[in-house]
C-alpha positions as CSV (number, residue, x, y, z in Angstrom):
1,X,0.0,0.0,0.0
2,X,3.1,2.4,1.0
3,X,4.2,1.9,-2.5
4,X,1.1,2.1,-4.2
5,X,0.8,5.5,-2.3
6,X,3.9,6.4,-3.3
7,X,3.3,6.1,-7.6
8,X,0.2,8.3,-7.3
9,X,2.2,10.9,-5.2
10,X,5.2,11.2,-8.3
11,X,2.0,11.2,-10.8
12,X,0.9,14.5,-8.8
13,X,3.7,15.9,-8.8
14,X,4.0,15.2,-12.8
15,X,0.4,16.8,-13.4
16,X,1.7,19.6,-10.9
17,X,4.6,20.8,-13.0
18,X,2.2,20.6,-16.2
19,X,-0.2,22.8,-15.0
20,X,2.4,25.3,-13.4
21,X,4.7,25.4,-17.0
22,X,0.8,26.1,-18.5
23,X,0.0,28.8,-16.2
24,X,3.0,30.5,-16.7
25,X,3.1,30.4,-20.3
26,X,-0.5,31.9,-20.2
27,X,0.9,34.8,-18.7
28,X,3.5,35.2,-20.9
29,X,0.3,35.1,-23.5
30,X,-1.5,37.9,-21.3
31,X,2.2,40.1,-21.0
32,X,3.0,39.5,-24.8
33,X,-0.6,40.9,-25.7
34,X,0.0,43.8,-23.3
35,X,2.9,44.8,-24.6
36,X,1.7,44.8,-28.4
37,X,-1.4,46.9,-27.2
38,X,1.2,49.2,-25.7
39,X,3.1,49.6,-28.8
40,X,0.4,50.1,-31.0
41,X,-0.5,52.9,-29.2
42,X,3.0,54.6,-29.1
43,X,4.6,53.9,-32.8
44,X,4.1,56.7,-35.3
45,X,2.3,55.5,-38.2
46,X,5.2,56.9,-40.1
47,X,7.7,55.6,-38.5
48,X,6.2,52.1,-38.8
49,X,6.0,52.7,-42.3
50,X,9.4,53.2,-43.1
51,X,10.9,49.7,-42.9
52,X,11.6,49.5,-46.7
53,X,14.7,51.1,-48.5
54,X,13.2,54.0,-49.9
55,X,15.3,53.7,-52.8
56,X,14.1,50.2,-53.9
57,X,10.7,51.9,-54.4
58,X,10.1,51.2,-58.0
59,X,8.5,54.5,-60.1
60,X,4.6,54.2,-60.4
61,X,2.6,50.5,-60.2
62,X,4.8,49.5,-63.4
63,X,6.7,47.9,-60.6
64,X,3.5,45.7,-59.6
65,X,1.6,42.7,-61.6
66,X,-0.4,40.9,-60.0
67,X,1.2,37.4,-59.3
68,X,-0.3,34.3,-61.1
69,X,-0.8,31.2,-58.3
70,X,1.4,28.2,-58.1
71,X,-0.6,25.0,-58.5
72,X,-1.1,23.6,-55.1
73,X,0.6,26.4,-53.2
74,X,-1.1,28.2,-50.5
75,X,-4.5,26.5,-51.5
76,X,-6.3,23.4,-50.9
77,X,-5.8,20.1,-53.1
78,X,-7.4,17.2,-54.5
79,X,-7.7,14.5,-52.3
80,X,-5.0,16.0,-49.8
81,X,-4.1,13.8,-46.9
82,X,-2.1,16.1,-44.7
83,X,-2.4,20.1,-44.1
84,X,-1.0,22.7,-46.4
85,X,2.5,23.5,-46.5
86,X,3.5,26.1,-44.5
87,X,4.9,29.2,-45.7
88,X,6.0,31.6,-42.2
89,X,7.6,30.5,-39.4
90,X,5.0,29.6,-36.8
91,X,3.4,27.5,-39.4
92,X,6.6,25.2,-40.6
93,X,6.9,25.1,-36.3
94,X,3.9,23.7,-36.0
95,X,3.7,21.4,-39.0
96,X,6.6,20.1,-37.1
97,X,4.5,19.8,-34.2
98,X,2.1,18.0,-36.2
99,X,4.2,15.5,-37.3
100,X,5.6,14.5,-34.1
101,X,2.3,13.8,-32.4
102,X,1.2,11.8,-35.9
103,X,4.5,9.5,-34.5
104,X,3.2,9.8,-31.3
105,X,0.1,8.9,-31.9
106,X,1.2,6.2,-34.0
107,X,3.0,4.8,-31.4
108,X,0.9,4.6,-28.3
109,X,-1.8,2.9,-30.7
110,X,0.8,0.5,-32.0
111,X,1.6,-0.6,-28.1
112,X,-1.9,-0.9,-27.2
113,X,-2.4,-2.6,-30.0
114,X,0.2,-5.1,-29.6
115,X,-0.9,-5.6,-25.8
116,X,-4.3,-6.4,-26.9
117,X,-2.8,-9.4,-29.4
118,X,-0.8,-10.6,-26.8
119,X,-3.4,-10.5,-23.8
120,X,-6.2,-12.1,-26.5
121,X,-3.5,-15.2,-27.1
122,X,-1.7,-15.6,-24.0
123,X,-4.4,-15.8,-22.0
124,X,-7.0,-17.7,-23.9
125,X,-9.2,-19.5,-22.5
126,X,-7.7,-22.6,-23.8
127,X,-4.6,-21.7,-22.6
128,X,-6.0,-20.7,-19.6
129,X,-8.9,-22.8,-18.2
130,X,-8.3,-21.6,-14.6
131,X,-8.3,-17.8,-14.6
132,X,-5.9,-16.2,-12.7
133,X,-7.0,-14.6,-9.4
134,X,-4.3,-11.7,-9.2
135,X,-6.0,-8.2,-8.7
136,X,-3.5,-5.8,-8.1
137,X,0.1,-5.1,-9.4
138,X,1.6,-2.6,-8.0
139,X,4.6,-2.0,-10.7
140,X,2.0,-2.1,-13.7
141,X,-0.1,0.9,-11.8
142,X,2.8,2.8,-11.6
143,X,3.9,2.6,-14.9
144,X,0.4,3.3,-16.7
145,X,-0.2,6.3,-14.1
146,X,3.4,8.2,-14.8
147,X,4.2,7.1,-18.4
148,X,0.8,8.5,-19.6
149,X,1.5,12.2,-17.3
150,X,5.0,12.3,-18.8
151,X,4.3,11.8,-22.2
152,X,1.2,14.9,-21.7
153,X,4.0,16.7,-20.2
154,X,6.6,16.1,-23.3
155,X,3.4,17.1,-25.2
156,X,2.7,19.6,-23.4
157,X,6.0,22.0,-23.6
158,X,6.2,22.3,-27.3
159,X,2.1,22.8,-27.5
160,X,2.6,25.8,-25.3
161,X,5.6,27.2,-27.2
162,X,3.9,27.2,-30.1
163,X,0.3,29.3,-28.4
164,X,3.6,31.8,-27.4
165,X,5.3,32.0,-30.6
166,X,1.7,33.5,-31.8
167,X,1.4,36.2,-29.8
168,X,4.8,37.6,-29.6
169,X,5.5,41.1,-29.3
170,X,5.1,43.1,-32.5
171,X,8.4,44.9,-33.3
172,X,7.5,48.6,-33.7
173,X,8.6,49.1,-37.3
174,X,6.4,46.7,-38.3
175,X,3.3,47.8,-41.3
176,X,-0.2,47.6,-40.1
177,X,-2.5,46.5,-42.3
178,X,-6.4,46.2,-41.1
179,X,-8.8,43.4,-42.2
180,X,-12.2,44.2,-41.7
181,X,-14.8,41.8,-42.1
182,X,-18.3,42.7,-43.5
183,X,-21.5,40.6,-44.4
184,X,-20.2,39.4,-47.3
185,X,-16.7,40.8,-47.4
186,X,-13.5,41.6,-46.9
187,X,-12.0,45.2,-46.6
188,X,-8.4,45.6,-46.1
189,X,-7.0,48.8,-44.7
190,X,-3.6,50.0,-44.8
191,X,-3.0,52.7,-42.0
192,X,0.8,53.8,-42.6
193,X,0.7,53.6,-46.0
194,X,-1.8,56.4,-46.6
195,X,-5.2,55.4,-45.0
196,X,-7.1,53.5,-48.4
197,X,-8.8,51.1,-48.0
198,X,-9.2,47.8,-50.4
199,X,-12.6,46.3,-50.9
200,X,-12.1,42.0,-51.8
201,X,-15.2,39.9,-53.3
202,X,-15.3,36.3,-54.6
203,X,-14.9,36.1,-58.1
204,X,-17.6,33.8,-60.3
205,X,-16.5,30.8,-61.0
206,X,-16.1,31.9,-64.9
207,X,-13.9,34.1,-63.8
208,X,-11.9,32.5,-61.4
209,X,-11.3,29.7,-64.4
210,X,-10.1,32.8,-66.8
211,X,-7.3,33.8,-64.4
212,X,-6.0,30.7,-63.6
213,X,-7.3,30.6,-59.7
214,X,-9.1,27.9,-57.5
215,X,-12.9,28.3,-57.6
216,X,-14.9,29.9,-55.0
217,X,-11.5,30.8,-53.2
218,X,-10.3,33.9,-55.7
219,X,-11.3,37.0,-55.7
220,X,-11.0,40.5,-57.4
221,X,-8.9,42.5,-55.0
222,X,-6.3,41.1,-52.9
223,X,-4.7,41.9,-49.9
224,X,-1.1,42.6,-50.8
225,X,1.8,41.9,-47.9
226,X,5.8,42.4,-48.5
227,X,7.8,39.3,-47.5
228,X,9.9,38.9,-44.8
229,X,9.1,41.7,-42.9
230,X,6.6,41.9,-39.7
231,X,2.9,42.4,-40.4
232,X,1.0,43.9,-37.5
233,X,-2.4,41.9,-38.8
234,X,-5.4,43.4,-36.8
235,X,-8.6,42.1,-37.3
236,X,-12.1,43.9,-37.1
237,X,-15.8,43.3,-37.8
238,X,-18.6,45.7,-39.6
239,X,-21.5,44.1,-38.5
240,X,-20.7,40.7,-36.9
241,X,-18.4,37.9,-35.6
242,X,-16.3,37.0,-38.6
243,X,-12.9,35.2,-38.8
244,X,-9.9,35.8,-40.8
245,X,-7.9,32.9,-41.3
246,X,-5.4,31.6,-44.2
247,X,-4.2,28.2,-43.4
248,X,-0.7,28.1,-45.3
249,X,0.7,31.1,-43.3
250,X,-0.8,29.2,-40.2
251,X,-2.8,32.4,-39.4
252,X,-6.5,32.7,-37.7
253,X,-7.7,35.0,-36.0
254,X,-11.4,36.6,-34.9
255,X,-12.6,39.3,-36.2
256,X,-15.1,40.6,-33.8
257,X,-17.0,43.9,-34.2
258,X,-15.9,47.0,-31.7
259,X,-12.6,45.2,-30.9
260,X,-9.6,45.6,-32.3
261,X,-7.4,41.9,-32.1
262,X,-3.6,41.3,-33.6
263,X,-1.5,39.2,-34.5
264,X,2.0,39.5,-35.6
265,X,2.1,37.6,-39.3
266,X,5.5,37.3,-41.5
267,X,5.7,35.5,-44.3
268,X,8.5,33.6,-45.7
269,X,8.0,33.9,-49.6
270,X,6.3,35.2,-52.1
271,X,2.9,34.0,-53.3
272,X,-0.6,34.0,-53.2
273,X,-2.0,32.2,-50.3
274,X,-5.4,31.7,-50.0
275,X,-7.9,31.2,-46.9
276,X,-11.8,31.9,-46.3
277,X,-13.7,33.8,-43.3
278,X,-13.8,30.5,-40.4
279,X,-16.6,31.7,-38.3
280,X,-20.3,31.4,-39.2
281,X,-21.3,34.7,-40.1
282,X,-24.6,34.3,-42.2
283,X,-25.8,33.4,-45.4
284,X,-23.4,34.1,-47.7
285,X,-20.8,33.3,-45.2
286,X,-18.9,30.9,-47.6
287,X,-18.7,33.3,-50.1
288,X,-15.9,35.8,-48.6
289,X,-12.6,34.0,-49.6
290,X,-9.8,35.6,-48.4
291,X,-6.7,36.0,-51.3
292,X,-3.7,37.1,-49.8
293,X,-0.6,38.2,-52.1
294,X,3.5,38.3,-50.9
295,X,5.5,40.3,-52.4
296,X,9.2,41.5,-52.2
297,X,9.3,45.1,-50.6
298,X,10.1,46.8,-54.0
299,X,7.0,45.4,-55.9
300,X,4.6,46.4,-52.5
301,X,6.2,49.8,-52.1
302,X,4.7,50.2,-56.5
303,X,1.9,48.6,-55.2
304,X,1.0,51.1,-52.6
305,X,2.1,54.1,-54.6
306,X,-0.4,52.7,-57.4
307,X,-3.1,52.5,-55.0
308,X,-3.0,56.3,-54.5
309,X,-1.2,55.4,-50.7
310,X,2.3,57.0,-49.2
311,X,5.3,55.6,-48.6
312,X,7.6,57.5,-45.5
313,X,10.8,58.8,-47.0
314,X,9.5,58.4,-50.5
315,X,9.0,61.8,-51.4
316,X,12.9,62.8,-49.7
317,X,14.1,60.6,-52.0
318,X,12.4,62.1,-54.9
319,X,9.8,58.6,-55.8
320,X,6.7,59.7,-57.1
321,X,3.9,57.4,-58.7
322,X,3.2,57.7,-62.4
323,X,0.1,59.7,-62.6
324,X,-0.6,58.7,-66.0
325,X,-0.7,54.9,-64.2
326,X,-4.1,53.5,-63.0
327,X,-4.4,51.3,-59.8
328,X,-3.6,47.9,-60.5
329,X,-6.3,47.0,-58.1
330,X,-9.6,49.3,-57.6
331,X,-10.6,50.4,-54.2
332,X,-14.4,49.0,-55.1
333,X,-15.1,46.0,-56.3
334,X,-15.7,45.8,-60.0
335,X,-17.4,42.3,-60.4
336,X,-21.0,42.8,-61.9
337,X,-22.7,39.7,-59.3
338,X,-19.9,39.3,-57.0
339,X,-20.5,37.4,-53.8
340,X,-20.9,40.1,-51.3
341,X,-21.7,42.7,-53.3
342,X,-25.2,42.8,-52.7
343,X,-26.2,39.2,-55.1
344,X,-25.8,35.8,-54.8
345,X,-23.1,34.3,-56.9
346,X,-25.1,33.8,-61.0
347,X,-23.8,30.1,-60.8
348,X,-25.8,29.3,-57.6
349,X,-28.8,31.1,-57.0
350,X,-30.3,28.7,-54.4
351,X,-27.6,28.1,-52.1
């Protein structure tokens, strides 16, 4: 009995450390949100604009065409077994996260399986016509109590890593860019790089096909993000709960009206990742696809000077937009019967 005592006391104390790395990594959460809030309220829009090398801006949106999708890159495919490759660093973290616990996994079923095999032929009832009358054993109860609180702890310390690596703190020079979520759309706003604001609906499937992108999942304006550099990624709502979440750069976050949430977001290489609005938000909730588009920090600077927005240090340096150069993307969505503009999608007018 002393012994048996004594395995459930080291089992407590197992659970004990889980729960006391947990808390303290929630407050390292709590701290890390803090701070950002903090930041956001002290960094000059200016100043957090002015991350690029003015000199790399390139002259007018000549600098700018809209980058075709790479088959199977940043977007769902056909019959796909695992989840999408990841293209920032808290994503490729946590696919490696996701393998180990597949191996873990994997495993622990292949022991329990194996103990089930051997209990089912070793102690047959043919092999064993008088049962055997043992009830306790104490060495077995240890090992099934701290095993399984060990391997929840090993599970447990990268789990929480990867919760923290989310909400670090944003750096100050980082851009801000604003999604907004609206019934049925996206708006993206771009505060330090001239206040505009980007209106994104779902393109038809006719034209999806024409331009080469996933059905249901492209749209007409994108939201357009420099590589490599930190986003500050906050995320609103117009009317009602909304989600913005784009499962390749292993980002998801709520959108929730009179709240302003962030998220720090970086990602790794160019491309057009795509995601969709993850929270319930109404009827035409599955028609507000989210499209996002990387570029290197010369091509957004065009970008952003094509869209009518400012770039700090631009005009020292003597970089002007081309006035003679229309936006590459228009504010307003152009799309005659474009989900969210006000119709359901031509293609399916009963869903």
């Amino acid at each position: 009995m002393k012994t048996l005592g004594f395995h459930r006391i080291v089992a407590s104390i197992a659970m004990a450390f889980a729960l006391i790395f947990g808390s303290q990594a929630a407050l390292a959460q709590d701290a890390a949100e803090a701070t950002s809030t903090e930041q956001l309220e002290s960094v000059d829009p200016a100043q957090a604009a002015d991350v690029a090398d003015a000199d790399a801006v390139v002259d007018g949106s000549s600098g700018y065409t809209p980058m075709a999708p790479t088959e199977g890159i940043g977007m769902p495919v056909d019959r796909g077994l695992d989840i999408q490759q990841q293209f920032s660093e808290t994503g490729e973290y946590a696919y490696g996260l996701h393998i180990g616990l597949i191996w873990v996994m994997a495993i622990i079923s292949l022991f329990v399986l194996g103990l089930m095999l051997y209990t089912m032929f070793r102690f047959r009832r043919s092999a064993n016509p008088v049962p055997s009358k043992t009830s306790h054993n104490t060495t077995i109860e240890v090992i099934w109590t701290v095993v399984p609180a060990l391997i929840l702890l090993g599970i447990a310390i990268p789990s929480i890593t990867l919760l923290a690596k989310q909400y670090e703190p944003i750096p100050k020079d980082a851009i801000t860019i604003k999604a907004t979520g609206y019934q049925w759309y996206w708006g993206y706003t771009y505060p330090d790089n001239g206040d505009f604001e980007i209106i994104s609906n779902m393109l038809d499937d006719k034209e999806a096909d024409a331009r080469g992108e996933p059905r249901q999942l492209a749209v007409d304006n994108r939201m357009v993000v420099p590589v490599g550099v930190p986003i500050r990624l906050q995320t609103t709502a117009a009317d009602v709960i909304h989600s913005f979440a784009v499962p390749s750069l292993w980002f998801k976050h709520d959108a929730v009206p009179g709240r302003l949430n962030e998220k720090i977001l970086i990602v790794d290489k160019p491309g057009v990742y795509y995601g969709q609005c993850s929270e319930l938000c109404g009827a035409r909730h599955a028609y507000m696809p989210i499209t996002v588009e990387a570029l290197p920090m010369d091509k957004y600077n065009a970008w952003v000077l094509a869209q009518g927005g400012s770039i700090a240090g631009a005009s020292e340096a003597g970089i002007e937009a081309n006035p003679e150069a229309a936006p590459m993307q228009e504010p307003e969505s152009t799309v005659e019967g474009a989900a969210g503009a006000g119709e359901f999608p031509v293609e399916n007018p009963t869903t």
